[in-house]
N, C-alpha and C positions, 0 to 999 in steps of 0.2 A: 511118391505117388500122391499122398495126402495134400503135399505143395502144388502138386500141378491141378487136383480137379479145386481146393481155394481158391487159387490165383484164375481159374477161370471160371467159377461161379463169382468172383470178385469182376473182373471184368466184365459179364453177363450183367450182373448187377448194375454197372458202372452207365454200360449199356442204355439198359431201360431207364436208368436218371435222367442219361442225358436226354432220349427221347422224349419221357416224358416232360422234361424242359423246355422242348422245344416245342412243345405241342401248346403250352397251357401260356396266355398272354402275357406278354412281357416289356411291351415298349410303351412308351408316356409318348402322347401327342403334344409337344409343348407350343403348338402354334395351333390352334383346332380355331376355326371363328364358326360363331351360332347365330343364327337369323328369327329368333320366335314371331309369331303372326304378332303379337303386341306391337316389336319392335320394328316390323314393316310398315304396320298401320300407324305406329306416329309418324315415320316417316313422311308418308303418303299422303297422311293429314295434313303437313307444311309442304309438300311440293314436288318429295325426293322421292321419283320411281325408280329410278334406274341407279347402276352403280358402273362407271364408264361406258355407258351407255349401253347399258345390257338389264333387264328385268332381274330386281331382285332373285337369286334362285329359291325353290322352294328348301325348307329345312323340317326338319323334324326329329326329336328323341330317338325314336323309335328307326330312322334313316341310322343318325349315328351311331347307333347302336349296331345297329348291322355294320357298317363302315369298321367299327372297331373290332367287332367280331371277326372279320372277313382278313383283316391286318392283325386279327392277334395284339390289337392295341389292349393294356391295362387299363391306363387313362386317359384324361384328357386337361389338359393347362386352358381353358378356353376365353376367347374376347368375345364382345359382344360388337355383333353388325360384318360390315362387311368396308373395305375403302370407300369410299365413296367419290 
């Protein structure tokens, strides 16, 4: 009797790890690219608005953040800009 309620407060256990594993962020963005208002504006200053013919998008921390939140992302590997 003793083996059977361990073996399943051990799996109860086992349980709530994995969930809580799965709840708390765990994947690396390793291709993330970041756009700061600085680096639009030198853009902009030599000529460069668009990026394949499309408006810079807007970016922001505080965007990504939620982004990574929303995906459970840990981090982030990030570049700077965008194609151009």
């Amino acid at each position: 009797m003793t083996t059977t309620k361990s073996c399943n407060f051990r799996l109860g256990l086992e349980s709530c790890i994995n969930k809580l594993k799965r709840s708390q962020p765990h994947r690396i963005d390793v291709h993330h690219h970041i756009l700061p208002s600085f680096y639009v504006a030198a853009l902009e200053s030599i000529g460069i608005t668009t990026a394949f013919g499309l408006p810079f998008p807007d970016w922001s921390p505080e965007e990504t953040m939620g982004v990574m939140d929303k995906n459970r992302i840990a981090d982030v590997c990030w570049g700077l800009g965008t194609v151009l």
